[in-house]
C-alpha positions in Angstrom: -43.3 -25.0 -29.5 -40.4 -22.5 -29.3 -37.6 -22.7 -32.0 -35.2 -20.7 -29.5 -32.2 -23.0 -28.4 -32.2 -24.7 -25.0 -29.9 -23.6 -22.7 -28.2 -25.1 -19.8 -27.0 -22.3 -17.6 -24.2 -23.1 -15.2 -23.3 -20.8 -11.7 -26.7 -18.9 -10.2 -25.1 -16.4 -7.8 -25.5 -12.3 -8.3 -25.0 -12.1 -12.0 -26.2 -16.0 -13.2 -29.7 -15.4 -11.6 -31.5 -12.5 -13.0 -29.0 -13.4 -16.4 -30.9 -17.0 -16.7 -34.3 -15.4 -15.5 -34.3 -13.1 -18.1 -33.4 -15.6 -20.9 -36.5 -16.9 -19.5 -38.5 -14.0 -19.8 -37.4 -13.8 -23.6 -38.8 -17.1 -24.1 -35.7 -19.7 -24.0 -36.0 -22.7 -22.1 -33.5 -22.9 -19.6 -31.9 -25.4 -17.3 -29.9 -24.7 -14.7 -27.5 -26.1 -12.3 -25.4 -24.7 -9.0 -24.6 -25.3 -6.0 -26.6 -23.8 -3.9 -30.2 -25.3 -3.8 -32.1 -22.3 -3.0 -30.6 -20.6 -6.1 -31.8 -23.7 -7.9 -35.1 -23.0 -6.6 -35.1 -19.6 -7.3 -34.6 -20.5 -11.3 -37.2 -23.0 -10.3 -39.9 -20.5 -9.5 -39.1 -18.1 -12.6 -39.6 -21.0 -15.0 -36.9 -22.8 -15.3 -35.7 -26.4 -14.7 -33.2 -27.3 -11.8 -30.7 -30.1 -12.6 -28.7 -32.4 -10.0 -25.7 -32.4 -11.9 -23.6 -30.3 -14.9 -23.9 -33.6 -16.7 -27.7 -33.7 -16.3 -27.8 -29.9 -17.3 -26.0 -29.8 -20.7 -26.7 -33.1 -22.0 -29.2 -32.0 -24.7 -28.4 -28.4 -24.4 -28.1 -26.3 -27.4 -26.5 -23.4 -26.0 -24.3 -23.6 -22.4 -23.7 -20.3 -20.3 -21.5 -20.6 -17.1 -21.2 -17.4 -14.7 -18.6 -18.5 -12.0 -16.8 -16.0 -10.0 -12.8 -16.9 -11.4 -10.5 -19.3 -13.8 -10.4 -22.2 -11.3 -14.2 -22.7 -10.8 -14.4 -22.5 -14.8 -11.6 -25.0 -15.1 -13.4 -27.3 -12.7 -16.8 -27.2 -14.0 -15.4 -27.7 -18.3 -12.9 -30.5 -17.1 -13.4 -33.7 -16.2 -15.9 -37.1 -16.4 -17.9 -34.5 -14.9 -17.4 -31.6 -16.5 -19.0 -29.8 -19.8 -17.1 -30.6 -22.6 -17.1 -34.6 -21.4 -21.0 -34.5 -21.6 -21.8 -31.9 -23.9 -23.1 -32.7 -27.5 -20.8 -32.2 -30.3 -22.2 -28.8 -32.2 -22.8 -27.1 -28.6 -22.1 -23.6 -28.3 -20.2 -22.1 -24.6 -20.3 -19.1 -23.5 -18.6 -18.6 -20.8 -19.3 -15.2 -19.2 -17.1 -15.6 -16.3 -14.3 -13.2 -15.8 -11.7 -15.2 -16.1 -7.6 -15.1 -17.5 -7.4 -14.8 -21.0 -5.0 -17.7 -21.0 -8.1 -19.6 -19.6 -10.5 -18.5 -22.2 -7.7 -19.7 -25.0 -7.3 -22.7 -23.3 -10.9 -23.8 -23.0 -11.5 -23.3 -26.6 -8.5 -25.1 -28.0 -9.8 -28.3 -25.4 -13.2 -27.6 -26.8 -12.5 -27.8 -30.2 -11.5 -31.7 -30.1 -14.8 -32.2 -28.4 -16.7 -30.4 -31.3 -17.9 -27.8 -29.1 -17.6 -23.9 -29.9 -16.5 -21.6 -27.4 -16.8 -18.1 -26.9 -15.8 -15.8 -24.4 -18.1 -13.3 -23.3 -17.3 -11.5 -19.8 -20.5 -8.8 -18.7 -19.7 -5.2 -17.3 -22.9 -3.7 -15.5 -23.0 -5.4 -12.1 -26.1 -6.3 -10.2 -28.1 -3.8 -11.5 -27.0 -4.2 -15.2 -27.7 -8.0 -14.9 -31.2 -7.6 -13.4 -31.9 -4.7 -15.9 -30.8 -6.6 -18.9 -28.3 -3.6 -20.0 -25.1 -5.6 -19.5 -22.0 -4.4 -22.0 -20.9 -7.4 -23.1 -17.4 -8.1 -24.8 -16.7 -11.5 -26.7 -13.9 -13.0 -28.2 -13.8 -16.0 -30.8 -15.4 -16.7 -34.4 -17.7 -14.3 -36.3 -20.1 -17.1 -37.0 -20.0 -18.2 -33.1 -20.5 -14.8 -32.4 -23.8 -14.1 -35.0 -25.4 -17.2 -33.7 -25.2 -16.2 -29.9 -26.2 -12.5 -30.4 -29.7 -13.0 -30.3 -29.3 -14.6 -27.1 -26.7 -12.0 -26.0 -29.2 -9.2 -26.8 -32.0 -10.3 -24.0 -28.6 -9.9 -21.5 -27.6 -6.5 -22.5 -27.5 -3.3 -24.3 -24.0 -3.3 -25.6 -22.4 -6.2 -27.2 -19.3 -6.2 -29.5 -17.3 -9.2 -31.1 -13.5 -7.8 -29.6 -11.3 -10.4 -31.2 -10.5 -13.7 -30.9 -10.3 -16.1 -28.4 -8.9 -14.9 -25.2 -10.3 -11.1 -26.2 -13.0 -10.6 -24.4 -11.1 -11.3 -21.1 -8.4 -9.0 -21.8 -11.0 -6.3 -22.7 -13.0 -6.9 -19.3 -9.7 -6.4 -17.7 -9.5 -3.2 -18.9 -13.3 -2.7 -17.9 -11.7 -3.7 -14.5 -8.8 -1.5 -14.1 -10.7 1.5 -15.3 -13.7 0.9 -13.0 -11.4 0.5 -10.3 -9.3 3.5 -10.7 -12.9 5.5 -11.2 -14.1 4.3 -8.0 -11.0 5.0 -6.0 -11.3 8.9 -7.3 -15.1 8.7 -6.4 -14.4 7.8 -3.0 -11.5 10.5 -2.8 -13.7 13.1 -3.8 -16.0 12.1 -1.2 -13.6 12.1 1.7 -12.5 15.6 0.3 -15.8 17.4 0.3 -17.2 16.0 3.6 -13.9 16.9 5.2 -14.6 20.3 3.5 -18.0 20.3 4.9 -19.5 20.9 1.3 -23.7 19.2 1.1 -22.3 15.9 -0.5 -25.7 14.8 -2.4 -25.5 18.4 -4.0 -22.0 18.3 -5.0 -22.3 14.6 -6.6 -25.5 15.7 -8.5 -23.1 18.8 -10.4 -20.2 16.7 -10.7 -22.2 14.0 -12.1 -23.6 16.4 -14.8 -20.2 17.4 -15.6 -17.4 15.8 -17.4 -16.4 14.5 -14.3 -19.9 12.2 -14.1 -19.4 8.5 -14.9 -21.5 5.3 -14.6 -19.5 4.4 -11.8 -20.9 8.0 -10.3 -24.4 6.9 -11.3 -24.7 3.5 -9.8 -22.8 4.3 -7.0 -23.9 7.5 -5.6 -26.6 6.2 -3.3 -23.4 3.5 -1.8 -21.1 6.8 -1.0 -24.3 8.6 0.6 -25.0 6.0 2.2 -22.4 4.4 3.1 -24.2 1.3 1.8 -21.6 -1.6 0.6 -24.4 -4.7 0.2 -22.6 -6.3 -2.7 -23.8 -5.3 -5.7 -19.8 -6.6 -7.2 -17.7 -7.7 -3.8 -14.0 -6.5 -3.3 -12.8 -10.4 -3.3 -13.9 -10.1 -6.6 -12.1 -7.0 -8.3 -9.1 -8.0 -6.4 -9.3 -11.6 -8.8 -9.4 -8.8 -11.6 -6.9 -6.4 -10.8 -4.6 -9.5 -10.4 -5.7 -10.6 -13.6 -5.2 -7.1 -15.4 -1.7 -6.4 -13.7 -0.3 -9.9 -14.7 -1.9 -9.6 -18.4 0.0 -5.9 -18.9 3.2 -7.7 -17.6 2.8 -9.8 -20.1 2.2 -7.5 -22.6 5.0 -4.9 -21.3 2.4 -2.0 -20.7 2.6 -0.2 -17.6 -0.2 0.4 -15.2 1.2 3.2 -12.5 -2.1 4.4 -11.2 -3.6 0.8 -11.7 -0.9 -0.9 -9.4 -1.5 1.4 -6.7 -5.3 1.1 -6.6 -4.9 -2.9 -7.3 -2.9 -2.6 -3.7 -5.5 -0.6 -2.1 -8.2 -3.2 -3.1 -6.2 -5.3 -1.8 -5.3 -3.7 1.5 -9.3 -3.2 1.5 -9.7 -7.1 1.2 -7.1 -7.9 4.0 -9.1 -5.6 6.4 -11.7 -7.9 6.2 -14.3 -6.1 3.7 -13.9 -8.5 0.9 -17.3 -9.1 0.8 -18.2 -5.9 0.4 -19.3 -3.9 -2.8 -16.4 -2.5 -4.2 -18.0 0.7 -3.6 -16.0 0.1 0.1 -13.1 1.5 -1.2 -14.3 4.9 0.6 -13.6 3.1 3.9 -10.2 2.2 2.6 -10.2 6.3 2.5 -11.3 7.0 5.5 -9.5 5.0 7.4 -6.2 6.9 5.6 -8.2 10.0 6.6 -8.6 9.3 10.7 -12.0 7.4 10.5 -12.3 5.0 13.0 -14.5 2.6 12.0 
């Protein structure tokens, strides 16, 4: 009989999925509840248990994980008759992986608290591929003790995972994540425009500047999308536009001044308008294209 936790997992979509499977694959039992019935079945046939309801889901649940895409989906699924913290037991542990406001984050916790329920926040960086490789960074905010009791959990998610503050903490670090991924891959898809226009062997040129000190993760993961010109969403444009809003409100609010940031938090979003929102944010070289006389 396994002495792991139990853990209801909330929100199966890119992320959630291979996240949950491979809590599974380290031994927890895990329930699972979304939306969608095929993702349900999907957790289903890696081991785990579908629920019909949140309620159903958490009710003797040691540990709760919820992986929605923004602040109102994790306000509607904690709130309410319905909702976690109504049907939770007293002594639970959230973590709430969402990228969300930190406003959000501190709010949850504080509602939490009067249910007896601990609550930290624990936004991912890695994408796709991070979440299905189990290499996830993964920033937290809240208590040390909440923190030392997830991290064994934490550690079958990812590679990198760091206790950044209190509540609210997290967020505001995976905002940064955000803005600096964003920025990166706006250069990247410069720098592509640029040396095709140039007529330079782009796969050669990639491979040196990705040895160099110009070479990032974003360059790493992203290579084959440029090359390609493959956007399947790995991480969709509807999303990092949520988190550029997200990171340009927070620095208001904080009186730090995001030049570069503002202008690729438009271009996202002139990207979105377009009508590439579902796309992998790796699109942003059509946003560059276009600029450059692409028709496409």
């Amino acid at each position: 009989m396994s002495t792991l936790p139990k853990v209801a997992w909330i929100g199966l979509g890119i992320m959630g999925s291979p996240m949950s499977e491979n809590l599974i694959k380290a031994g927890y039992s895990v329930t699972g509840f979304t939306l969608e019935q095929d993702k349900l079945d999907r957790l289903a046939a890696a081991g785990g248990t579908a629920a019909k309801s949140i309620a159903e889901a958490v009710g003797d649940a040691d540990v709760i994980v919820t992986m929605v895409p923004a602040s109102p989906q994790v306000e509607a699924i904690a709130y309410g008759p319905d909702g976690i913290l109504e049907n939770a037991r007293s002594g639970a542990l959230l973590i709430d992986m969402s990228s969300i406001t930190p406003q959000t984050s501190v709010d949850l916790a504080k509602a939490a608290e009067d249910k007896g329920i601990r609550v930290l926040d624990a936004p991912v960086s890695g994408g796709e591929a991070g979440a299905i490789e189990a290499v996830l960074s993964i920033m937290v905010g809240g208590e040390q003790a909440d923190f030392d009791a997830a991290k064994p959990l934490l550690d079958a998610l990812g590679k990198t995972i760091v206790l950044c503050g209190p509540h609210g903490s997290g967020q505001t670090v995976k905002a940064a994540n955000q803005l600096i991924v964003a920025v990166n891959i706006q250069a990247c898809a410069e720098a592509v425009v640029f040396l095709e226009k140039s007529g330079v062997d782009l796969t050669a040129a990639l491979d040196v500047l990705n040895g160099g000190l110009a070479g990032s993760t974003v360059l790493t993961r992203k290579k084959d999308n440029f090359l390609n010109r493959d956007f399947k969403p790995g991480f969709r444009i509807d999303l990092h536009h949520k988190d550029m809003g997200i990171v340009t409100d927070a620095a208001r609010n904080v009186g730090a001044a995001l030049p570069v940031g503002a202008v690729v938090a438009q271009l996202v979003a002139s990207l979105r308008a377009q009508g590439d929102g579902g796309l992998d944010h790796s699109a942003l070289l059509r946003s560059v294209e276009r600029l450059s006389g692409a028709q496409l």
